[in-house]
Rosetta silent file (secondary structure, phi, psi, omega in degrees, C-alpha in Angstrom):
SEQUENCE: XXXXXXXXXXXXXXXXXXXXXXXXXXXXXXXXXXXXXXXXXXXXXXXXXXXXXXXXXXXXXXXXXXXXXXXXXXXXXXXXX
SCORE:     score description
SCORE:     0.000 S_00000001
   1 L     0.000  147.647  172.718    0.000    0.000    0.000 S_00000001
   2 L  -147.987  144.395 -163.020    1.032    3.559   -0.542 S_00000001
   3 L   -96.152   24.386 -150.733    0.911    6.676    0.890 S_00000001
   4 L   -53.960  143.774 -149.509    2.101    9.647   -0.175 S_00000001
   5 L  -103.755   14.672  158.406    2.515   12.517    2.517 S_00000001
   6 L  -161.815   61.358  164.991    1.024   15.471   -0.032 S_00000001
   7 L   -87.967   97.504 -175.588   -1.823   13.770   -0.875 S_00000001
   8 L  -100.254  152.676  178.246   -4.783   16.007    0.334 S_00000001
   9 L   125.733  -68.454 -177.062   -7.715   14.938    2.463 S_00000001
  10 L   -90.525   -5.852  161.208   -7.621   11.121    3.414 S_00000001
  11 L   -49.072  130.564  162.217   -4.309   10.873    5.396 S_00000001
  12 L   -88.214  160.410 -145.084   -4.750   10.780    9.150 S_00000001
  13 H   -47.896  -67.716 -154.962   -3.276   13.555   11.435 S_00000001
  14 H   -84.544   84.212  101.686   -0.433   11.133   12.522 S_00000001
  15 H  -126.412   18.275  132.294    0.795   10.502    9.478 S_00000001
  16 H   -74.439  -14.359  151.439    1.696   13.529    8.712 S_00000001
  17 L   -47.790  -53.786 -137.561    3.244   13.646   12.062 S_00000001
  18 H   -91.131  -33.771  163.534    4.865   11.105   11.339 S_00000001
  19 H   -64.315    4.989 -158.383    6.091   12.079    7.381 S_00000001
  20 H  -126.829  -39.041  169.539    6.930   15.606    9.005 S_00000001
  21 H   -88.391   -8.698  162.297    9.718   14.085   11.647 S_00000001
  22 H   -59.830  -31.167 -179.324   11.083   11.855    8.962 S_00000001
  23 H   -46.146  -74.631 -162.789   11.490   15.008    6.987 S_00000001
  24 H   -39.807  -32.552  144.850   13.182   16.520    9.817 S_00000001
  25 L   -58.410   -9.893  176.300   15.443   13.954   10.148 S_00000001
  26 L   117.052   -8.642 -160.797   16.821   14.229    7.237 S_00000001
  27 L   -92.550 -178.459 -154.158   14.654   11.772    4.828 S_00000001
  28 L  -113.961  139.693 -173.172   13.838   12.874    1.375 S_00000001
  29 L   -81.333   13.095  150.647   10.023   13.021    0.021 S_00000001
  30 L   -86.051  -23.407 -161.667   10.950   10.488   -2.167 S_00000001
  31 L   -99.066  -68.129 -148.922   12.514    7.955    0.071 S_00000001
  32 L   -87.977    4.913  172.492    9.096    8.164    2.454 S_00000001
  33 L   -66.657  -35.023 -167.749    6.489    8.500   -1.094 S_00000001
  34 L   -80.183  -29.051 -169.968    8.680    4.893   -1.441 S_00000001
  35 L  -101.909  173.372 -170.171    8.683    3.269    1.516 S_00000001
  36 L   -90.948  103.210  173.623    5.557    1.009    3.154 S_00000001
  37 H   -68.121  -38.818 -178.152    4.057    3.421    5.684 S_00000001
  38 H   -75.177  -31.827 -176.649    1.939    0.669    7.128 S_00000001
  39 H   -91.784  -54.804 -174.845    4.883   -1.769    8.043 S_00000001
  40 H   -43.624  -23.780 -176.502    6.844    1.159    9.245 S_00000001
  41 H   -79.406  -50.864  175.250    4.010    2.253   11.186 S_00000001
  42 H   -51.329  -43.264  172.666    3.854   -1.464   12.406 S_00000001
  43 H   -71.823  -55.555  172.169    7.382   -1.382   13.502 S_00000001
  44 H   -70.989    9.197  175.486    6.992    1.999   15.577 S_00000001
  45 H  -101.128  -63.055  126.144    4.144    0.508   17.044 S_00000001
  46 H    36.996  -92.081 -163.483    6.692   -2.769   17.711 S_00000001
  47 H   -67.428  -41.317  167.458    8.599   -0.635   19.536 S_00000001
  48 H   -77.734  -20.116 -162.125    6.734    1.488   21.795 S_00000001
  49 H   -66.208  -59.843  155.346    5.056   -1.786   22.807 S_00000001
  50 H   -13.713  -66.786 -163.384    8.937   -3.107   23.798 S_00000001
  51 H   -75.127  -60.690 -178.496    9.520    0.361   25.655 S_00000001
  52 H   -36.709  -43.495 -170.688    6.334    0.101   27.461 S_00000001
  53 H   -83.164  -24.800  171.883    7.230   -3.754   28.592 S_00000001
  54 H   -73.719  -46.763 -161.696   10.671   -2.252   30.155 S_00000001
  55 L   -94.450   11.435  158.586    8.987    0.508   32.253 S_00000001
  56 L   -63.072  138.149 -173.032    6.702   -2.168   33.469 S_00000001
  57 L   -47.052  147.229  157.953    6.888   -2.651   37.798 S_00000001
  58 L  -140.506  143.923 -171.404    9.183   -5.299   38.654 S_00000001
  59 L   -84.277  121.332  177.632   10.529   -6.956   41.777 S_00000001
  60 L  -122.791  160.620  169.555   13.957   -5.761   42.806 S_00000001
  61 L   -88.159 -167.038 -173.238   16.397   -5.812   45.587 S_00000001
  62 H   -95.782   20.116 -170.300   17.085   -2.448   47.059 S_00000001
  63 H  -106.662  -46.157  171.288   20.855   -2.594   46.262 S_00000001
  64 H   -57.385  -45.683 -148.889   19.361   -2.093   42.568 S_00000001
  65 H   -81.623  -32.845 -168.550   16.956    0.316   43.135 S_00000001
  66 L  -127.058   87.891  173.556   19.612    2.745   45.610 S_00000001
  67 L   -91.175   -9.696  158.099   22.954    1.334   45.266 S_00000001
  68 L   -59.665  -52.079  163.115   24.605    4.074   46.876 S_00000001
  69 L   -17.525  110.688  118.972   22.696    2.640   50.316 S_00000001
  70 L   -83.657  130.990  167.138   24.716    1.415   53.041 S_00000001
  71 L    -0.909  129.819  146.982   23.901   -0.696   55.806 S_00000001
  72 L   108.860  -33.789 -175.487   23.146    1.271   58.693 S_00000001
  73 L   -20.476  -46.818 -165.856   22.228    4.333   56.708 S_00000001
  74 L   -69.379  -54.262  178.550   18.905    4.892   59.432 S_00000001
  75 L   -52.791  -77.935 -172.816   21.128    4.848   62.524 S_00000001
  76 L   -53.348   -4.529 -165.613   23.640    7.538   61.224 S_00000001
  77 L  -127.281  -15.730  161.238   21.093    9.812   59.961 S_00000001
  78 L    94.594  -10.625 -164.585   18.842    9.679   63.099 S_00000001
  79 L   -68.301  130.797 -164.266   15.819    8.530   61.161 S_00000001
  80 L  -112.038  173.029 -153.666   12.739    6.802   62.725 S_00000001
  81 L   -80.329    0.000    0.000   10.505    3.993   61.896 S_00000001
């Protein structure tokens, strides 16, 4: 399927978004008239889904989470329960 990014009327918003930071980036209105907008689209969709599964909660020790923490820290610092 193909898209072309100054086609007017039936594109949706983001992908004109999305043709307007390739521009920006450097690509050529030829290179993105050329390339498959829907599997590219597929792929940045891919991708946030990835980034999304990383910032999911996970069980850690606290050595990860602070790793500057030493033992004891609560005592030396006066701090109560």
């Amino acid at each position: 399927m193909h898209f072309s990014c100054d086609s007017a009327g039936s594109l949706a918003l983001h992908i004109y978004a999305t043709c307007n930071e390739l521009m920006k980036n450097g690509w050529q209105m030829k290179e993105i008239d050329e390339m498959d907008m829907l599997g590219f689209l597929r792929l940045r969709a891919w991708d946030a889904k990835r980034e999304q599964e990383k910032k999911k909660p996970r069980q850690r020790f606290i050595d990860e989470v602070w790793p500057g923490m030493k033992p004891g820290w609560c005592r030396s610092t006066n701090w109560k329960w």
